[in-house]
N, C-alpha and C positions, 0 to 999 in steps of 0.2 A: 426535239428541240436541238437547233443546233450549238455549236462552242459559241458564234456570236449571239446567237439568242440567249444563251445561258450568260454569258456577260455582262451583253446589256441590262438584263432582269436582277443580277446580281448587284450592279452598279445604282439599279431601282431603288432594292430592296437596303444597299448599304452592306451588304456582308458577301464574302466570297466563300461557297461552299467547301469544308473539307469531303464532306461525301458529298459529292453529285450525286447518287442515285437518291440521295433523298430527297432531293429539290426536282427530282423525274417525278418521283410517286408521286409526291404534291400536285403534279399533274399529272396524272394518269385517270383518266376517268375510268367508271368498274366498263363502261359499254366496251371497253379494247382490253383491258383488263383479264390474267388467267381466270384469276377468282378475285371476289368483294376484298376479299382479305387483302390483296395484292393492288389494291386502287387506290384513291387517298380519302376515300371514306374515312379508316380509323384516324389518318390524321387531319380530318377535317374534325372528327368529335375532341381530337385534343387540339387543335388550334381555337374552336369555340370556350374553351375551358380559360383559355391563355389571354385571348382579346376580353373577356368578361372580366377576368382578373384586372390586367391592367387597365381597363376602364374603370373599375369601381371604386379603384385605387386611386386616380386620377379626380373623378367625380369627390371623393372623402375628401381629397387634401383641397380641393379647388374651392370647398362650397362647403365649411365647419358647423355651418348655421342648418345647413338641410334636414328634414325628417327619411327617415327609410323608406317611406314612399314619394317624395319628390327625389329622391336619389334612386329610386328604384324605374321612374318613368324616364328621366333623361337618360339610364344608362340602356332601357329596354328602344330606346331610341338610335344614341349611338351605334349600337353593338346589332342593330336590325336588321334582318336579309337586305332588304333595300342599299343600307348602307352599304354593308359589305358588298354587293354586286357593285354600288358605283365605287368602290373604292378598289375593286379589283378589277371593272372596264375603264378605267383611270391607270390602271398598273399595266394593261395589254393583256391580263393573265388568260382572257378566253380565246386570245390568239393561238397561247401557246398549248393548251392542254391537248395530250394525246385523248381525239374520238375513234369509237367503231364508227361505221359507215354511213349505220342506221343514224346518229345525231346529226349527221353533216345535211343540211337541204340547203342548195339554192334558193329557195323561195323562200324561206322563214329564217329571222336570225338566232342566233342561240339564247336559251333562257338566261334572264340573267342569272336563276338560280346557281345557271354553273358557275360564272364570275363571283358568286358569293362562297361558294365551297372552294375555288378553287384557294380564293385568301384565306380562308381559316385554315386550311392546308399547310400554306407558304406560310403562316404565322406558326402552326406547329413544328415545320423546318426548322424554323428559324430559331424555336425556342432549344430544337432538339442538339441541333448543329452548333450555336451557339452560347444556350443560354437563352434565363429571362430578359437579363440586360439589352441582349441585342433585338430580341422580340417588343420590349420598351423604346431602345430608340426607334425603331423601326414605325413603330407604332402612334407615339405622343404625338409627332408632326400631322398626323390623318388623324386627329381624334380630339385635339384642343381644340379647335374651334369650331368642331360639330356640338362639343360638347356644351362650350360657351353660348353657342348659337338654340341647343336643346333648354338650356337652362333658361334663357330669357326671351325666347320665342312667348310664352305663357299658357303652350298649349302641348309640346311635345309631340307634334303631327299626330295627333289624336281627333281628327276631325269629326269625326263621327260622333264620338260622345260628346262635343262639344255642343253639334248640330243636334242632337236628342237632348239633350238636357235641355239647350233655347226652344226648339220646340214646346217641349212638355209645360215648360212656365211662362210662354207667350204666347201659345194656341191649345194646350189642355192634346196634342195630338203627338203620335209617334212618326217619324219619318220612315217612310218602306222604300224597298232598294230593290230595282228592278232592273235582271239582266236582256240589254236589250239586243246582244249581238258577241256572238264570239270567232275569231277568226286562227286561224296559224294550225300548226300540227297538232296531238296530243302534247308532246315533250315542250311544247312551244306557244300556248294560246294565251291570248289576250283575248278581255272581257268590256263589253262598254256598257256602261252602268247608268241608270238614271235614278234619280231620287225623290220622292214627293212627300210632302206635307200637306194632306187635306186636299186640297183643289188646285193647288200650287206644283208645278213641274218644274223643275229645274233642268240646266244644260248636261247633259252627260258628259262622263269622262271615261278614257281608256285607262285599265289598268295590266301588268304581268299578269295579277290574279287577280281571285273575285273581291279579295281583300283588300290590295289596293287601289281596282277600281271605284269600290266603294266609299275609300277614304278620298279620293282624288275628286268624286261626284259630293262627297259633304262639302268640302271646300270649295267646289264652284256655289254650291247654295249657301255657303258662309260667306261667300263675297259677294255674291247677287246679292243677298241683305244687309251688305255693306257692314260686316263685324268683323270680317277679317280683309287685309290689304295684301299686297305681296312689296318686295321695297325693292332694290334695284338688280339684286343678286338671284330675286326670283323666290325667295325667301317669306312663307307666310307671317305675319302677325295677326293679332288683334288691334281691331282699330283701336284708333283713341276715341273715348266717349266725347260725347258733344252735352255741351253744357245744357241743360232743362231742370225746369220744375219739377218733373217725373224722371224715374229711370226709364235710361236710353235703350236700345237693343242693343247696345255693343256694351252697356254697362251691365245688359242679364245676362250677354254672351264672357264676360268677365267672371262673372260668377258661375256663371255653366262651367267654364274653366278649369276655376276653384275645387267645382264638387269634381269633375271627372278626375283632378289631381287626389283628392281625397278615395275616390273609387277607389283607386289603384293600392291604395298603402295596405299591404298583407296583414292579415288578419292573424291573431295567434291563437 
């Protein structure tokens, strides 16, 4: 990294490092790496410690009314690899990290798992160099209105169980998840996934992993049955039900909702 790459990233992030090398480590991946110990592995495990924190913290004071398990799904939303990858190829971070040789391909881009380690990284910099406070500011502006937007979505990008749960109470069927196609390196594949219920096939979708493609393939089957919309940000909902004599499928895909929220709340 050079002094103007370190500036502008600094200028990013809001805080001017006293140690630079700890804003190095933060990127250093272990593939260039003497040893693991010397990469930003450990301080990726204390920057996921630091973002959870102040997420949960955030989510408590935002939302007094909440249960521990509707606070527990919007924060495992916020705080998500997904997120963290767009929030740190948003930051340039997978510009900056030092790779071995072997991660660089022209043909394949890089995972974003890396852009997701490399911010929990730069957040435990950030906490270590400055403090929680400066890990907070740094943090609230990327995370209030994922958070707002997790809260009132009514599903928490939990597509899947939304799409099982309408299933099971409007066909008596489970939906199966078929990998139809994988492309890119080891360190780098994508998954194209299709989904069916009974006789019914839906559009497949690309995902990083099988997990995401999976979630990406329920929501094209939740808008083909027209229960969920996307609004102008690209943003999913649930529809709004349409007035009937009988419940609607967007009013069972409401209550599918419900129960997957209820899934979620930890058991004692």
């Amino acid at each position: 990294m050079t002094p103007a790459d370190k500036a502008a990233l600094e200028q990013r992030l809001g805080h001017e490092f006293r140690d630079a090398e700890l804003l190095a480590l933060a990127l250093r991946h272990a593939s260039i790496a003497e040893s693991r110990q010397k990469s930003n592995e450990r301080l990726e495990f204390l920057g996921d410690a630091v973002l959870g924190l102040v997420a949960c913290q955030r989510i408590y004071e935002k939302f007094p009314d909440l249960l521990e398990g509707e606070m527990t799904k919007i924060k495992s939303m916020v705080v998500s690899r997904q997120t963290c990858a767009q929030i740190g190829t948003d930051l340039g971070l997978q510009d900056l990290l030092s790779l071995g040789k072997g991660m660089k391909s022209p043909d394949a881009p890089l995972p974003p798992s890396l852009a997701a380690a490399a911010l929990e990284a730069v957040v435990a910099a950030l906490y270590i160099d400055g403090g929680l406070e400066v890990a907070r500011r740094f943090l609230l502006p990327l995370l209030d209105e994922r958070i707002v937007r997790a809260a009132s979505s009514g599903h928490q990008e939990n597509f899947k169980s939304i799409l099982q749960h309408h299933a099971q109470q409007a066909y008596g069927a489970t939906p199966v998840y078929s990998v139809l196609e994988e492309k890119g390196p080891d360190h780098a594949k994508h998954f194209h996934v299709q989904v069916r219920i009974q006789d019914r096939v839906f559009e497949p979708a690309w995902g990083a992993s099988k997990k995401q493609a999976e979630q990406a393939a329920a929501l094209e089957a939740l808008r083909t049955l027209e229960l969920m919309v996307l609004d102008e940000a690209g943003q999913a909902h649930l529809a709004k039900a349409r007035k009937s004599s009988k419940p609607s499928e967007t009013e069972t895909a409401e209550k599918a909702a419900g129960s997957a929220r209820e899934d979620a709340t930890p058991s004692r």
